[in-house]
N, C-alpha and C positions, 0 to 999 in steps of 0.2 A: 504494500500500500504506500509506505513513505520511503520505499529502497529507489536509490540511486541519485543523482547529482541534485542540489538546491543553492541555493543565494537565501542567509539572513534578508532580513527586511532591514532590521535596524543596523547591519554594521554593513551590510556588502559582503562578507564575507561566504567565499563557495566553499562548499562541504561536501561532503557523500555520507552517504546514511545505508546500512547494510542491517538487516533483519538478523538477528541472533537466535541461532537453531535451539535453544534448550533457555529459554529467559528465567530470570529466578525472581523478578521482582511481581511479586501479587498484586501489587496495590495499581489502583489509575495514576500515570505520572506523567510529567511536561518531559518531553525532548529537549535541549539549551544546546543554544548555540557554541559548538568548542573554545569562541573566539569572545562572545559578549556575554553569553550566558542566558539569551533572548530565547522565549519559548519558540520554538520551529513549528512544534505540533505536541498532541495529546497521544500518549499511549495505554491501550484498553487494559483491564486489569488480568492478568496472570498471562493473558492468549502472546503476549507478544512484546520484544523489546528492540530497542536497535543501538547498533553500533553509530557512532558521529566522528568524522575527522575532519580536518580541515581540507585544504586542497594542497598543501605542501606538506602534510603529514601522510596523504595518499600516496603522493609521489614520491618519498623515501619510500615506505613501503614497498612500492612499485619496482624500486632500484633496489630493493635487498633480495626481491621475489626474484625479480632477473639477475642478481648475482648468487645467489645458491648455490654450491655445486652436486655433481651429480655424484652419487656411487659408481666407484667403478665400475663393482661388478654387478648390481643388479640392475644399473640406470633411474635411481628413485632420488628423487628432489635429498638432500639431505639434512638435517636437522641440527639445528645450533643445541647444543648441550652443555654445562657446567659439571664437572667433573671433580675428583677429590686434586687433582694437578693445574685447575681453569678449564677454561673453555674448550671447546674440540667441538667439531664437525662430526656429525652419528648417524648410520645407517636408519631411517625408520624400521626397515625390514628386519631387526635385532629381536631374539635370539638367532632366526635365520642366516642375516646374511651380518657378522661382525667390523664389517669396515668402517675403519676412523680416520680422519684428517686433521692436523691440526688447524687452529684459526686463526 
């Protein structure tokens, strides 16, 4: 209903709004704008919630999504993980498939 591109009223500011698969908030509650904090819209009680971001927090996102890298050996996006040593690169396919990268 309220996924994908808008413009605040009050600031100008464009955003994107993505539907959240498993919402946890019960209650009726206002959407705010990431940037004013200006109501965008209403959201109904328990059925449903959404994600807000700006339009320059999309676009990093955007640029972490396409710098990913791949598994070698199974070809699957792979997953930023913190470890007992920092950070590393992780197979999602783990127990299967154990490849790690460093980051």
């Amino acid at each position: 209903m309220h996924e994908g591109w808008g413009v605040c009223s009050k600031c100008g500011v464009k955003y994107f709004s993505e539907k959240v698969k498993y919402p946890c908030n019960d209650i009726p509650h206002e959407a705010g704008c990431p940037a004013c904090d200006n109501t965008l819209f209403w959201v109904s009680r328990g059925t449903e919630d959404y994600n807000i971001i700006t339009e320059e927090q999309f676009n990093k996102n955007q640029r972490f999504e396409n710098s990913t890298p791949l598994c070698t050996y199974c070809r699957r996006k792979m997953v930023l993980r913190n470890g007992s040593r920092g950070m590393f690169w992780g197979c999602p396919g783990h127990p299967n498939c154990t490849y790690t990268r460093d980051y």
